[in-house]
PLY file of the C-alpha trace (Angstrom):
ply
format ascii 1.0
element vertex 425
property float x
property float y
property float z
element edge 424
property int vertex1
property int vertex2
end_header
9.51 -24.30 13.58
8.44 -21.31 13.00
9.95 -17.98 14.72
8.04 -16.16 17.29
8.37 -12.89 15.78
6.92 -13.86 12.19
3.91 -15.10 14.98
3.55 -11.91 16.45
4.77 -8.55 14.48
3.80 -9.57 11.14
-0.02 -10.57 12.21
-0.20 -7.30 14.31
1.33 -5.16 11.90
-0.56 -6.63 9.28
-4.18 -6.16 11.12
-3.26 -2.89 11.79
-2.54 -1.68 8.49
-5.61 -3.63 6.82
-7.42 -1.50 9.84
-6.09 1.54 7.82
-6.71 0.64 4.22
-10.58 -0.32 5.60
-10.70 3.44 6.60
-9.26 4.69 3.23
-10.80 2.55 0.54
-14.51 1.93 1.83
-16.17 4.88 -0.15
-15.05 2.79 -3.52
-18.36 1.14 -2.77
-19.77 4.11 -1.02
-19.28 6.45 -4.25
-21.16 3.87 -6.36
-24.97 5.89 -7.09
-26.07 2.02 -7.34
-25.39 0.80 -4.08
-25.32 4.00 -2.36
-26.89 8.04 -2.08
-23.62 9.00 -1.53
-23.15 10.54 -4.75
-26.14 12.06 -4.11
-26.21 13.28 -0.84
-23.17 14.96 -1.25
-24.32 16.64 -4.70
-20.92 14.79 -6.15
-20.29 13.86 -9.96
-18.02 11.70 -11.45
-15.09 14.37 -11.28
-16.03 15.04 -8.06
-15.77 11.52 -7.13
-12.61 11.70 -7.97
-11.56 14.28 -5.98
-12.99 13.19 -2.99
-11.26 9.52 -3.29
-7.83 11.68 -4.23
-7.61 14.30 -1.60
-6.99 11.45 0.95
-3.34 11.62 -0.81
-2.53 15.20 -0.27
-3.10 15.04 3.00
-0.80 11.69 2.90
2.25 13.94 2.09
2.35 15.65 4.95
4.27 13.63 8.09
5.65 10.86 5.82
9.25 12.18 6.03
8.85 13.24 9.53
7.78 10.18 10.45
10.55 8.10 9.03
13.40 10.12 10.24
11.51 9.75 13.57
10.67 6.42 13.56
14.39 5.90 12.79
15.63 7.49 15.94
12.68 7.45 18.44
10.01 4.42 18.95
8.00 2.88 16.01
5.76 1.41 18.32
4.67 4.94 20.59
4.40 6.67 17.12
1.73 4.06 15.40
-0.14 3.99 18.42
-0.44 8.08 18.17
-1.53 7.37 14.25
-4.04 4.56 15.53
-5.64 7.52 17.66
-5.45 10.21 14.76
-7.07 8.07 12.01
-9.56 6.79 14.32
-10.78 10.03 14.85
-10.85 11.17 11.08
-12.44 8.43 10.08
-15.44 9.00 12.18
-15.35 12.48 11.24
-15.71 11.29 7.51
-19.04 9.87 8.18
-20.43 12.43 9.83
-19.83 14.92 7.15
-23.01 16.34 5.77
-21.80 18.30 2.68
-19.00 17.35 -0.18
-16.69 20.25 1.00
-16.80 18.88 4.98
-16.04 15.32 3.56
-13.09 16.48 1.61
-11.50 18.21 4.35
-11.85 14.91 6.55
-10.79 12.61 3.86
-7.61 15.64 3.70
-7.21 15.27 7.50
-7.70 11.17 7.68
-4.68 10.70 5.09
-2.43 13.38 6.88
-3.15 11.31 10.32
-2.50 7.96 7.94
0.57 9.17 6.13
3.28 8.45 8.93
2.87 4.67 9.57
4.02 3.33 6.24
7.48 4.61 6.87
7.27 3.74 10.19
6.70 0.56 10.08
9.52 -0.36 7.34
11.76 1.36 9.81
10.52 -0.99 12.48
10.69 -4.15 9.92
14.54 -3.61 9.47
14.79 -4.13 13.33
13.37 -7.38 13.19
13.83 -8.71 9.80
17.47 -9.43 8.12
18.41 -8.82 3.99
17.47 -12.99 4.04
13.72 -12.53 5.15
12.80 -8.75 4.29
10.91 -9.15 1.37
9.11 -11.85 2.90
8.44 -9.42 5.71
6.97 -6.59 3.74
5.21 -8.97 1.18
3.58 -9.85 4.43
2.58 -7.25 6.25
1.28 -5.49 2.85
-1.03 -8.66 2.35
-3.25 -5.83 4.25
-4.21 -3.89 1.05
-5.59 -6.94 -0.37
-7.35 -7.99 2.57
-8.63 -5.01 3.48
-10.62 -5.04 0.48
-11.15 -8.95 0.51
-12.64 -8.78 4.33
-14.50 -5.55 4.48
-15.93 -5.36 0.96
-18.82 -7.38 1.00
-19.31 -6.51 4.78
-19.30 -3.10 3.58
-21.84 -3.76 0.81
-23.78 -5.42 3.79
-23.89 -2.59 5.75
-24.26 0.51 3.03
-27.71 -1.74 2.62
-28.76 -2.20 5.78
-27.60 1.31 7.40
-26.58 3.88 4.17
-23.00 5.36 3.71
-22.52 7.20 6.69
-23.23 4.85 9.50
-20.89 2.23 7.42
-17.93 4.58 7.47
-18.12 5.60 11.24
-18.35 1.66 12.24
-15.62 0.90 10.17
-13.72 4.00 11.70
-13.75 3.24 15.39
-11.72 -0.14 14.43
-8.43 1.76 15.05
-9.91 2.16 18.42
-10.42 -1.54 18.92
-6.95 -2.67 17.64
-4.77 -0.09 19.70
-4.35 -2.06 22.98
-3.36 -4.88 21.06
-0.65 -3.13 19.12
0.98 -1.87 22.57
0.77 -5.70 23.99
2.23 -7.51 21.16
4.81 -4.96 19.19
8.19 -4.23 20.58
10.46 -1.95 19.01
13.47 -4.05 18.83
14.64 -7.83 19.53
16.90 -7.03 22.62
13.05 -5.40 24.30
10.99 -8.51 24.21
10.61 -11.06 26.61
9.18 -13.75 24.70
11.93 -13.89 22.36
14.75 -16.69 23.26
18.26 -15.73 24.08
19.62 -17.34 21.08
17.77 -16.15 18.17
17.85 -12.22 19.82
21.80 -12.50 20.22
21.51 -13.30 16.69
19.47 -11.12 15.00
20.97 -8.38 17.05
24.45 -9.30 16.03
22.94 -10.01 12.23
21.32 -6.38 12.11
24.31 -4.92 13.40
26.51 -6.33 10.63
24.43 -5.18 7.78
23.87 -2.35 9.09
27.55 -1.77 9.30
27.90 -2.83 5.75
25.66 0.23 4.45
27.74 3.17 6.24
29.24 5.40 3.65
33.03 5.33 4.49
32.60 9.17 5.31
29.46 9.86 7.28
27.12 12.57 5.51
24.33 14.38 6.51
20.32 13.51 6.06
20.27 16.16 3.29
23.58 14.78 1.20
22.28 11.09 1.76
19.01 12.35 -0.14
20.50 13.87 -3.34
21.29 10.05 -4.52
19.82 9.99 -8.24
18.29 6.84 -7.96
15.29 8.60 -5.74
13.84 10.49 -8.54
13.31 7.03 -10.25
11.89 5.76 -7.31
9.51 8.40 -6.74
8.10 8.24 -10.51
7.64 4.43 -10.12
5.70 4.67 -7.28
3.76 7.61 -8.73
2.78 5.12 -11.58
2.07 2.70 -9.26
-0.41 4.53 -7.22
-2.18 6.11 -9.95
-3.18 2.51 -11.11
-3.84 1.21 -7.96
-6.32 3.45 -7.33
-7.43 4.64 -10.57
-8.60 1.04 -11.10
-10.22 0.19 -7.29
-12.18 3.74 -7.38
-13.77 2.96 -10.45
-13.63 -0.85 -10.53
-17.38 -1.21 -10.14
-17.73 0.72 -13.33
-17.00 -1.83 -15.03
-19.95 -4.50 -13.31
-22.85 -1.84 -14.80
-25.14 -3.71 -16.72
-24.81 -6.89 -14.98
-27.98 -6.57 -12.88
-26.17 -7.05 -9.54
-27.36 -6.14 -6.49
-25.03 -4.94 -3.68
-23.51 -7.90 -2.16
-22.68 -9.62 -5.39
-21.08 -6.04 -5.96
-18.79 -6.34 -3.04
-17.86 -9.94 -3.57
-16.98 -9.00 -7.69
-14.86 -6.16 -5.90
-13.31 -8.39 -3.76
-12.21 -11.55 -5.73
-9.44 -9.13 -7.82
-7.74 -9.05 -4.46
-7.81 -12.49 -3.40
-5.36 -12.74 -6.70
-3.35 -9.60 -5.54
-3.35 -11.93 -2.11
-1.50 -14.75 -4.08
0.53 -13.03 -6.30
2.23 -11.20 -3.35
3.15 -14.11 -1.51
4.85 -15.92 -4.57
6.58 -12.84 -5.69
7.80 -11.98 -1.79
8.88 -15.45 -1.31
10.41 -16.12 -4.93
12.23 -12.41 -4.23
13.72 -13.68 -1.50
15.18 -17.27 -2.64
16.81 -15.56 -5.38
17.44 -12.22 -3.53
16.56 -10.92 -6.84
14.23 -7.19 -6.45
14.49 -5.09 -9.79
13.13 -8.03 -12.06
10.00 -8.59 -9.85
9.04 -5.50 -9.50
9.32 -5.15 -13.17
7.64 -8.41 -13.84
4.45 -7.72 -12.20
3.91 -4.18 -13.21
4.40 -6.03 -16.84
1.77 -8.18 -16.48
-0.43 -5.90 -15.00
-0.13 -3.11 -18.13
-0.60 -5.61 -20.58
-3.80 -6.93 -18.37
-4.75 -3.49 -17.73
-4.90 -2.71 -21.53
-6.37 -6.29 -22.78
-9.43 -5.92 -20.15
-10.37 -2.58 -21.81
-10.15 -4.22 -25.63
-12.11 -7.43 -24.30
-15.18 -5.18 -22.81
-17.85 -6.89 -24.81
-16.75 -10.30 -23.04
-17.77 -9.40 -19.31
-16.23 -12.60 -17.82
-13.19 -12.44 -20.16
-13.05 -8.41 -19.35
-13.10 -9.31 -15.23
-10.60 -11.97 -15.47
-8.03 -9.76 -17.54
-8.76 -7.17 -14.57
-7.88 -9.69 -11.63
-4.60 -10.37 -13.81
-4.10 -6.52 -13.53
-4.93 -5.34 -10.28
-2.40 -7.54 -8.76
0.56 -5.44 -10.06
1.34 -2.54 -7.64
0.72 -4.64 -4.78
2.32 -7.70 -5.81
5.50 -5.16 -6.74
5.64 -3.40 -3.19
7.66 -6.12 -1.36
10.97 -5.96 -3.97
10.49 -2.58 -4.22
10.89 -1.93 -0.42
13.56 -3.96 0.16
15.94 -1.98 -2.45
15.93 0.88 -0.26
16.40 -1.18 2.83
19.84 -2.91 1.44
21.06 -0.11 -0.62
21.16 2.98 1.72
22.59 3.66 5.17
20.16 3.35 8.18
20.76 7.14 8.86
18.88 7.91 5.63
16.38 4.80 5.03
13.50 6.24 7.14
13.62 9.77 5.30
14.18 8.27 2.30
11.29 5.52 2.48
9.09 8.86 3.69
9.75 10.56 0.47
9.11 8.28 -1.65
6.32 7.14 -0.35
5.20 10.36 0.60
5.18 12.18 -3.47
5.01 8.79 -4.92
1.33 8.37 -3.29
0.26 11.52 -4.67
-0.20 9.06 -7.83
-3.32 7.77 -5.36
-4.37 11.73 -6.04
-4.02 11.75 -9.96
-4.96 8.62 -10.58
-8.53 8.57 -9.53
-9.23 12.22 -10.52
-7.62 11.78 -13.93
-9.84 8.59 -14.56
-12.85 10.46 -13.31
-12.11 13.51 -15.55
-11.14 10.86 -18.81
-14.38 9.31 -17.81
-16.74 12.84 -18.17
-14.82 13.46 -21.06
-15.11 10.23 -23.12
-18.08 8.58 -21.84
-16.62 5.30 -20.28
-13.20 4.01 -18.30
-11.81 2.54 -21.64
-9.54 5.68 -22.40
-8.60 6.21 -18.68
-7.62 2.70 -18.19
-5.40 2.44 -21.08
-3.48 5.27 -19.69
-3.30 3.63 -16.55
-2.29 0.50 -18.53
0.70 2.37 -20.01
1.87 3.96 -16.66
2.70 0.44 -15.42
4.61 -0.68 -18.60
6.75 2.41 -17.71
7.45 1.33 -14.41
7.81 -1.77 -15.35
11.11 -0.52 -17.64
12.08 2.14 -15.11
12.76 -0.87 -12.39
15.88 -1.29 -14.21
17.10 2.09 -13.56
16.94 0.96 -9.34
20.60 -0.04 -7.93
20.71 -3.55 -6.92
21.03 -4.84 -3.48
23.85 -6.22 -1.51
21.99 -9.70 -1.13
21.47 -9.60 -5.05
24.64 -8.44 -6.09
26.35 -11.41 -4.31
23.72 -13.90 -5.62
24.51 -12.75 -9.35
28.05 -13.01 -8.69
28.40 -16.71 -6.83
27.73 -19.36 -8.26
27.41 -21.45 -4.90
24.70 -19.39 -3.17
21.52 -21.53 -4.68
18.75 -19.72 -7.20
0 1
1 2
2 3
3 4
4 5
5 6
6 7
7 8
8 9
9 10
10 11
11 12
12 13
13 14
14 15
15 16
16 17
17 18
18 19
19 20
20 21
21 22
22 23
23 24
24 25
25 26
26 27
27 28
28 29
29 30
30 31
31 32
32 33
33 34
34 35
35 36
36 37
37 38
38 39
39 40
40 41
41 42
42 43
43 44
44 45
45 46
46 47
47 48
48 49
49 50
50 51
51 52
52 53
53 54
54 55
55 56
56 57
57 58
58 59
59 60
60 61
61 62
62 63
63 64
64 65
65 66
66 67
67 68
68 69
69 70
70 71
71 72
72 73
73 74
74 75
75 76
76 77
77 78
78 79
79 80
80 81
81 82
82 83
83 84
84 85
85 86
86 87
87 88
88 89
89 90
90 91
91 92
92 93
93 94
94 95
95 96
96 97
97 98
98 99
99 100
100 101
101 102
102 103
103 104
104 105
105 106
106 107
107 108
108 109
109 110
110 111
111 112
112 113
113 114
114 115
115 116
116 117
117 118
118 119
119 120
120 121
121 122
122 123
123 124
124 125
125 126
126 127
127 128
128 129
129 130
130 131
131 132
132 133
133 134
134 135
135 136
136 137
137 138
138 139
139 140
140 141
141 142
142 143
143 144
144 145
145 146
146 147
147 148
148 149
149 150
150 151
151 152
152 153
153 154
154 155
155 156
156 157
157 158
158 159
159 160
160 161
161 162
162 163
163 164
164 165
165 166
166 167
167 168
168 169
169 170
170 171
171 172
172 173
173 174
174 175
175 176
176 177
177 178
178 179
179 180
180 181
181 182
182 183
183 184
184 185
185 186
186 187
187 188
188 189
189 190
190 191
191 192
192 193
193 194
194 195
195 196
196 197
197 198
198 199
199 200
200 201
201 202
202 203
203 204
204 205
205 206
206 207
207 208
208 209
209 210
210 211
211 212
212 213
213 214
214 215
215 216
216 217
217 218
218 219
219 220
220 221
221 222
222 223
223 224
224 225
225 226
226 227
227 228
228 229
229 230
230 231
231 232
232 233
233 234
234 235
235 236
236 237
237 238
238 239
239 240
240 241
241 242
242 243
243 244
244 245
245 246
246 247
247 248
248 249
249 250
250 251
251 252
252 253
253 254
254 255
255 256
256 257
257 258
258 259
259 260
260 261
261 262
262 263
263 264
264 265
265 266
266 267
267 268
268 269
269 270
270 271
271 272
272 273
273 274
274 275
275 276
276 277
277 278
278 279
279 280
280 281
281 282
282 283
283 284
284 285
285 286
286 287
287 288
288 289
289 290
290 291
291 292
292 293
293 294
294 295
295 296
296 297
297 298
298 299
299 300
300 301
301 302
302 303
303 304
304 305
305 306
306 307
307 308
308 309
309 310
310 311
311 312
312 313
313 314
314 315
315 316
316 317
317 318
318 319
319 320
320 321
321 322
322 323
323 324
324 325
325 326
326 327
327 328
328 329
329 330
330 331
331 332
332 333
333 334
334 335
335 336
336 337
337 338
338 339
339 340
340 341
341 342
342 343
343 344
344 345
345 346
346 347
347 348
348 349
349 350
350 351
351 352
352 353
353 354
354 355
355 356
356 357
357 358
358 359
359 360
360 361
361 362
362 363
363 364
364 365
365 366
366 367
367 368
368 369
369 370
370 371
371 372
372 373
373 374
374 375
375 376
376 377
377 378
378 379
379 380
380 381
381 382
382 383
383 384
384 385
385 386
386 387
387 388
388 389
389 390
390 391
391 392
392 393
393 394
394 395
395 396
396 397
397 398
398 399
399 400
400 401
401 402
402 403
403 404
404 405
405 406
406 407
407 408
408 409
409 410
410 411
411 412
412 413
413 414
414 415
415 416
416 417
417 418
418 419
419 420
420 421
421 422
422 423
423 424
């Protein structure tokens, strides 16, 4: 039988995140001159492109560490709905821009109102979700960058054709708008609030929680600042840099990739789109294979392994197109398929008093990779004609962070599968 909770925080969590990454990654179609004026209305070139894919990540610094030391001692649920608002209204104001420089300040001011419900929502995961089930839980609810694409994509080929950029991207904007009543209905901040959740299974996660939780207190009780000079944070933050940079170097200028093909818009979208039903599977397996062996490093590393070497053998196969594609669905899959180990190491390695700041840090620098990656591709691009170039650099970043995932500490739940030989693999 299947708990109530994976019924009703994962699907609302993970609607309202896919919500998000609608609002974010829509102009990847919209900034393609042959499915959309965009480009041309806005006077933009392919640096410029770039930039104005990019900028949504600088603006994504801003509130992520706020946010998760909030989150952490406030309510998850009151601060999302705030985001819901504040993203709503930026993504609106990003189609009604009429000039490059009023887009890029929107797209600034849409990831700044975006950049505090990752960490928030971890934060509210580990409330809900013990060691056992948590990379289940964020493999999950981060099936929503996938999706977002997979859903919307050829709907938003559809509608650039029927109604141009800007109508497409202030549609897709008021969805926040839509969702937000439901969030407040169905999301509670914590077992012991609910009312639909039996006695039984809230006595236990509450007393389950509580244990772990106990088991990550430092003996001698330091402050946020001490608790975020731990080495293993610098490694963290330059995986995820890697990781960003590829994920979207590779979706801004995926469609570069179909020129020449003779396809018209909708074929466009669903091309963009099957990539991600792969990235779909791939995080499932790798969530739920993560957590029957309660093994993190070595899937993270795996992935991001096979996605370099993809990454790399779709540029050398370019003359095949279908051969070319394929490698590219094998490589897209990577950074998302890596993100639910890779969340849980934080989760069952530091003390609750830290985890939100810390998960707002790294997230926060590490998705300035969503900055350089697109604007480095864009200016590799102007510089040597093509993506080939670009995309092997992107292809190298992940075989890095494939061998710095080694460098990570290893969880509790790992550590005590390596070391008994009764708990089953």
């Amino acid at each position: 039988m299947i708990q109530q909770r994976w019924l009703r925080i994962i699907p609302a969590a993970l609607i309202m995140y896919t919500i998000s990454y609608i609002d974010r990654t829509n102009i990847s179609l919209a900034l393609d001159p042959k499915i959309s004026n965009m480009m041309k209305d806005l006077a933009m070139d392919d640096q410029m492109k770039g930039q104005a894919a990019g900028i949504f990540f600088l603006g994504y610094v801003l509130l992520q560490m706020p946010a998760g030391y909030l989150a952490s001692r406030w309510s998850a649920k009151k601060l999302i709905a705030i985001f819901l608002v504040l993203w709503g209204a930026c993504a609106v104001g990003c189609g009604m821009a009429k000039t490059f420089r009023q887009f890029e300040v929107m797209r600034f001011f849409l990831g700044a109102a975006e950049s505090g419900v990752f960490p928030t929502m971890v934060v509210l995961l580990t409330h809900w979700f013990p060691r056992s089930e948590r990379a289940r839980a964020n493999g999950y609810w981060n099936l929503c960058q996938p999706l977002a694409v997979v859903a919307s994509a050829p709907i938003t080929g559809w509608l650039l054709g029927v109604y141009g950029w800007q109508k497409m991207i202030i549609l897709e904007g008021i969805l926040p708008f839509v969702w937000l009543p439901i969030w407040w209905t169905f999301i509670y901040d914590r077992p012991r609030d609910a009312k639909w959740i039996s006695t039984e299974e809230r006595e236990h996660l509450e007393k389950t929680l509580a244990r772990e939780s106990v088991e990550l207190e430092p003996v001698k009780k330091r402050s946020v600042l001490e608790g975020l000079m731990r080495p293993e944070l610098l490694v963290m933050v330059a995986i995820y840099f890697l990781h960003n940079c590829a994920a979207y170097g590779c979706m801004t200028f995926l469609t570069d990739g179909l020129k020449g093909q003779n396809f018209n818009a909708k074929e466009y979208g669903v091309l963009f789109a099957v990539p991600y039903v792969v990235t779909a599977i791939f995080m499932i397996v790798n969530s739920w294979h993560s957590d029957k062996t309660r093994e993190r490093r070595g899937h993270a590393a795996a992935v991001y392994l096979i996605s370099g070497v993809s990454l790399i053998g779709s540029v050398l196969t370019r003359e095949n197109f279908w051969l070319s594609y394929a490698l590219m669905c094998l490589a897209i899959p990577g950074p998302f398929a890596a993100m639910a180990p890779f969340w849980s190491i934080p989760a069952e390695t530091m003390p609750r008093y830290v985890m939100g700041t810390v998960i707002g840090l790294v997230n926060g620098i590490g998705n300035l990779g969503g900055f350089v990656g697109p604007s480095i591709v864009g200016w590799l691009k102007d510089a040597y004609g093509s993506t080939r170039v670009p995309f092997n650099v992107l292809g190298v970043g992940m075989l890095v962070a494939a061998g710095l995932c080694f460098l990570l500490p290893r969880a509790r739940g790992e550590m005590a599968t390596l070391s008994d030989p009764g708990v089953a693999r």
